[in-house]
C-alpha positions as CSV (number, residue, x, y, z in Angstrom):
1,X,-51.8,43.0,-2.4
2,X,-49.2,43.2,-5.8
3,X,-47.6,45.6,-3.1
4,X,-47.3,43.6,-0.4
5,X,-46.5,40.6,-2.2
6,X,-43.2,42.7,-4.2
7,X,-42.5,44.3,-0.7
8,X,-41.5,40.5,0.6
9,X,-38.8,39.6,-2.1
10,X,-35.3,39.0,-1.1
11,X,-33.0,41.6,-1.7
12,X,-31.3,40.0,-4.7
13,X,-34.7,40.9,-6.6
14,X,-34.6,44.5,-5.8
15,X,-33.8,45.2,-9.9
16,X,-37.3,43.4,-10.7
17,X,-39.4,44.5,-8.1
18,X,-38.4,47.8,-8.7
19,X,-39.2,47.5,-12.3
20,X,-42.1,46.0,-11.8
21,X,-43.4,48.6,-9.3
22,X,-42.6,51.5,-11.3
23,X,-44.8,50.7,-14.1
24,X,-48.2,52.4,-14.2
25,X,-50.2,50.4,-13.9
26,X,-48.5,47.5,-11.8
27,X,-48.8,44.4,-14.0
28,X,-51.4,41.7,-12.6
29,X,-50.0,38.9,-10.2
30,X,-49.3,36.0,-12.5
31,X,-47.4,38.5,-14.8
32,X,-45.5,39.6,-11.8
33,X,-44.9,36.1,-10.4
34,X,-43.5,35.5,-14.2
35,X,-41.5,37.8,-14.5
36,X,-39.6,37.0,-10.6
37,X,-39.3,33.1,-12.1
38,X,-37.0,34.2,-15.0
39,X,-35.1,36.6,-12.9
40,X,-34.6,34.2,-10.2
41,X,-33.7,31.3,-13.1
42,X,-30.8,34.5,-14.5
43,X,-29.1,34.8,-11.2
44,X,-28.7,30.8,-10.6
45,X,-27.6,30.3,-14.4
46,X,-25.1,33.5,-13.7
47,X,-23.7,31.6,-10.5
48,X,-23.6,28.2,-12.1
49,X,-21.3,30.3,-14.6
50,X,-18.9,32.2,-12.4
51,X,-18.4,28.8,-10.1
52,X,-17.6,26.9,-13.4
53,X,-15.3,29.3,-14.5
54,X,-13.6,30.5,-11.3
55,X,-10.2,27.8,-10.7
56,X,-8.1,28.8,-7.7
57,X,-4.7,30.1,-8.7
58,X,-1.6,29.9,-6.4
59,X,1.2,32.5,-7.2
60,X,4.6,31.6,-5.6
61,X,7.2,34.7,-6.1
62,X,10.5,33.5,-5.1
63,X,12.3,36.8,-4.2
64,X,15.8,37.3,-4.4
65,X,18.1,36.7,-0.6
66,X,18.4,40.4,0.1
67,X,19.9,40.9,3.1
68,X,21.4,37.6,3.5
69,X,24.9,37.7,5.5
70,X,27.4,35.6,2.8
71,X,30.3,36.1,4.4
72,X,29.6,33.0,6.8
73,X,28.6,31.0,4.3
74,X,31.2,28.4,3.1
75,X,31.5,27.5,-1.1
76,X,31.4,23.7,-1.7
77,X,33.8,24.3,-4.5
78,X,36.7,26.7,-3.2
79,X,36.0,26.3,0.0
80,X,35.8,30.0,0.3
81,X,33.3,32.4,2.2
82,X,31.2,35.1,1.0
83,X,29.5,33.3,-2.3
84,X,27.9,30.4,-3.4
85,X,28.8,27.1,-5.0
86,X,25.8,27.8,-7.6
87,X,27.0,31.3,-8.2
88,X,31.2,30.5,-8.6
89,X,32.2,30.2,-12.0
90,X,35.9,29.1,-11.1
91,X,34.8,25.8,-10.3
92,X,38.1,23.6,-10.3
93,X,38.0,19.5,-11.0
94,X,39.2,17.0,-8.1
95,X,41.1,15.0,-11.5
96,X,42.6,17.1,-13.8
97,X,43.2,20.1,-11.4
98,X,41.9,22.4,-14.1
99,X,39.1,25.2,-13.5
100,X,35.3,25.6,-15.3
101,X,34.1,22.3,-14.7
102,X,33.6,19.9,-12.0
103,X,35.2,15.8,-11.9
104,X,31.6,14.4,-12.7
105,X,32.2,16.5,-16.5
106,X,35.8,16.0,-16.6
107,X,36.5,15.0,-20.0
108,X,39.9,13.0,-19.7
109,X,38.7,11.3,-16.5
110,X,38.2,7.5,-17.3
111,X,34.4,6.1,-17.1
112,X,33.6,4.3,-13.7
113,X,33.6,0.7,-14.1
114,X,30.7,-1.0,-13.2
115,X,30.7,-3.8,-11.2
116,X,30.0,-6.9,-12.4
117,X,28.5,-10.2,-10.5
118,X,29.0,-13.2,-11.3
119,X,26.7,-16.2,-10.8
120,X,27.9,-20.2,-10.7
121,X,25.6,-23.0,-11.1
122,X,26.3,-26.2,-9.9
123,X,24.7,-29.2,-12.1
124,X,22.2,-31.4,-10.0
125,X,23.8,-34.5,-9.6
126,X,22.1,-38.2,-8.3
127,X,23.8,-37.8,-5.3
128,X,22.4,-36.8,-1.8
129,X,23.4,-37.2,1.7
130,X,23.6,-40.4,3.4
131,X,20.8,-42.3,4.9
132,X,19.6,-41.1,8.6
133,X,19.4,-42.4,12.2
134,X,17.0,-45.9,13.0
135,X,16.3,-44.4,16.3
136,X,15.1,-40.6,15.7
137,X,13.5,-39.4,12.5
138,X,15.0,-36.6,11.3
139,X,13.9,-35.0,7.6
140,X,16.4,-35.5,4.9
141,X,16.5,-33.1,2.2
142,X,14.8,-34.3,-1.1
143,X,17.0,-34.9,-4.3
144,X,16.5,-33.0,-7.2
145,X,16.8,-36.5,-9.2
146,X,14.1,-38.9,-8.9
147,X,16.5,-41.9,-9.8
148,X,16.6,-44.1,-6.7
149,X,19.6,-44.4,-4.4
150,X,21.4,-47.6,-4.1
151,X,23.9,-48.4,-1.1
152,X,27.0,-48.0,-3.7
153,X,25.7,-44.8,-4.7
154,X,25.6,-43.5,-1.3
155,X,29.4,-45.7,-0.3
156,X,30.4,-44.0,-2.9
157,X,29.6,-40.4,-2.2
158,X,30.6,-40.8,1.3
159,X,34.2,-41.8,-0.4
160,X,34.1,-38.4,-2.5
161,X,33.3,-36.4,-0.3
162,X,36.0,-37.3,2.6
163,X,38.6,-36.9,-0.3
164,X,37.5,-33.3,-0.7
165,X,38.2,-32.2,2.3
166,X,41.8,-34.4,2.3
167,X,40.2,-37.5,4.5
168,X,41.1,-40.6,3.2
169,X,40.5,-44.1,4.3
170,X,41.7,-47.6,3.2
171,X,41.0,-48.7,-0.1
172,X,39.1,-51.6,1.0
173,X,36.9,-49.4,2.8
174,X,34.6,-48.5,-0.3
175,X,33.2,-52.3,0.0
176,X,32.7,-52.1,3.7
177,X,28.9,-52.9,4.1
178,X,28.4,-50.0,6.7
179,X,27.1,-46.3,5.9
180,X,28.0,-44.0,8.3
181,X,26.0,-40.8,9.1
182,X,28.4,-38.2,10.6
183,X,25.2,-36.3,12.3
184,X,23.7,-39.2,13.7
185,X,24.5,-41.8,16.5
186,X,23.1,-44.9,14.4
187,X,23.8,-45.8,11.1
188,X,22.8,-48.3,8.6
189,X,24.3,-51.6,6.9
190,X,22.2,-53.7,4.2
191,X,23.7,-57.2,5.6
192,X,23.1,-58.0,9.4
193,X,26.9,-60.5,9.4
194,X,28.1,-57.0,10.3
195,X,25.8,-56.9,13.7
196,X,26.5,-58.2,16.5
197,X,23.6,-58.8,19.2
198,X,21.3,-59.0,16.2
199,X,17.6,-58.6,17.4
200,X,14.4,-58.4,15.0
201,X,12.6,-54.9,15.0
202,X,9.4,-54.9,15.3
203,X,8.7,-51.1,15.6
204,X,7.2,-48.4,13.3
205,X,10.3,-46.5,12.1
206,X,12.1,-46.5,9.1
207,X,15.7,-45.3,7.3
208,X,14.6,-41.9,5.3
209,X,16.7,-41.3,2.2
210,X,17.5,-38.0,0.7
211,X,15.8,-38.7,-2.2
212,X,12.1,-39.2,-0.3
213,X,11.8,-42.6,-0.2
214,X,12.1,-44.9,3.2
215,X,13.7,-48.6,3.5
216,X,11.7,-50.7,6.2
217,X,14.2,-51.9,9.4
218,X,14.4,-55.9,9.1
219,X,17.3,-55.9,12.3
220,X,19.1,-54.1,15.1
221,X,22.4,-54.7,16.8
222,X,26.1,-53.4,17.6
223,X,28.5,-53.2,15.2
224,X,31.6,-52.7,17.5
225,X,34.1,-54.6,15.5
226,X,36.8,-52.9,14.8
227,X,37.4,-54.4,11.5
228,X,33.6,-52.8,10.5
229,X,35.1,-49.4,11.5
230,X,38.2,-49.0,9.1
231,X,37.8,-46.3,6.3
232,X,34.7,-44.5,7.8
């Protein structure tokens, strides 16, 4: 039965059963069976080993261009055939015209200036653009100064800003009552003697300011005087 039972190991055991077999006489079955545990717990501790040890290795061999045809091959530097840009040592600089060294090493050649960009910042002032239409809400940008706008302050930037671009009105214009609104189609007065056809409004809109706040709409009318016009 020892026999039989040896006969069956795997072939990696073939050291230990032979060993086992050839000893007279064959040694009971639990010595057997002991012996095949520690042989079997070498062979996994000599695996566990090799695996651990064992890194794959990649070899690159760069070989040299034998064989290579030059002679159509153009150098960057002379513009010759029949070598290499890496390989000529008469390399000639693009600035100075002289030979061993390129324009990038050239030592007379001036440094590259860098350029250089310039930022402006223009303070935030109290001003903002004029009031918008009574008869479409549009969105006014928001000022960056939380002072509120009066009607002078608004006359007044209207005044600055048509001088800027060379527009010019009448001096008496800066205490005409009206603000005009050169995107709109209506614009606003704070006195209704400058109306004609005055009505009461009764509706839910209201004049938006640049600066976020709204002014409620007392009256509507024409102002197609002429007089009401001068300066804008």
């Amino acid at each position: 039965m020892r026999a039989q039972f040896l006969m069956k190991l795997r072939p990696e055991f073939e050291f230990i059963r032979a060993n086992l077999m050839n000893r007279d006489p064959v040694p009971p079955l639990d010595m057997c069976l002991g012996e095949i545990f520690r042989e079997e717990q070498r062979l996994m501790t000599q695996t566990a080993m090799e695996q651990a040890t064992s890194a794959p290795v990649a070899y690159a061999a760069q070989g040299k261009t034998k064989g290579r045809d030059l002679s159509t091959t153009q150098c960057y530097s002379c513009k010759g055939y029949g070598h290499l840009d890496a390989n000529y040592s008469k390399k000639t600089c693009n600035y100075c015209k002289k030979q061993g060294h390129i324009i990038k090493d050239c030592p007379i050649r001036p440094p590259r200036r860098q350029a250089t960009a310039y930022s402006a910042a223009a303070e935030a002032t109290s001003a903002a653009s004029s009031t918008l239409a009574t008869s479409s809400h549009v969105p006014a940008s928001t000022s960056q100064n939380s002072t509120p706008i009066t009607p002078e302050m608004v006359q007044q930037m209207i005044i600055s800003a048509l001088s800027a671009f060379g527009i010019s009105g009448k001096t008496k214009s800066a205490f005409k009552p009206w603000y005009f609104d050169s995107g709109a189609t209506n614009h606003t007065t704070s006195t209704s003697n400058s109306l004609v056809n005055v009505s009461q409004y009764a509706g839910p809109l209201k004049i938006h300011t640049a600066d976020g706040s709204s002014l409620p709409i007392t009256a509507v009318g024409s102002g197609d005087r002429e007089d009401d016009r001068e300066g804008s």
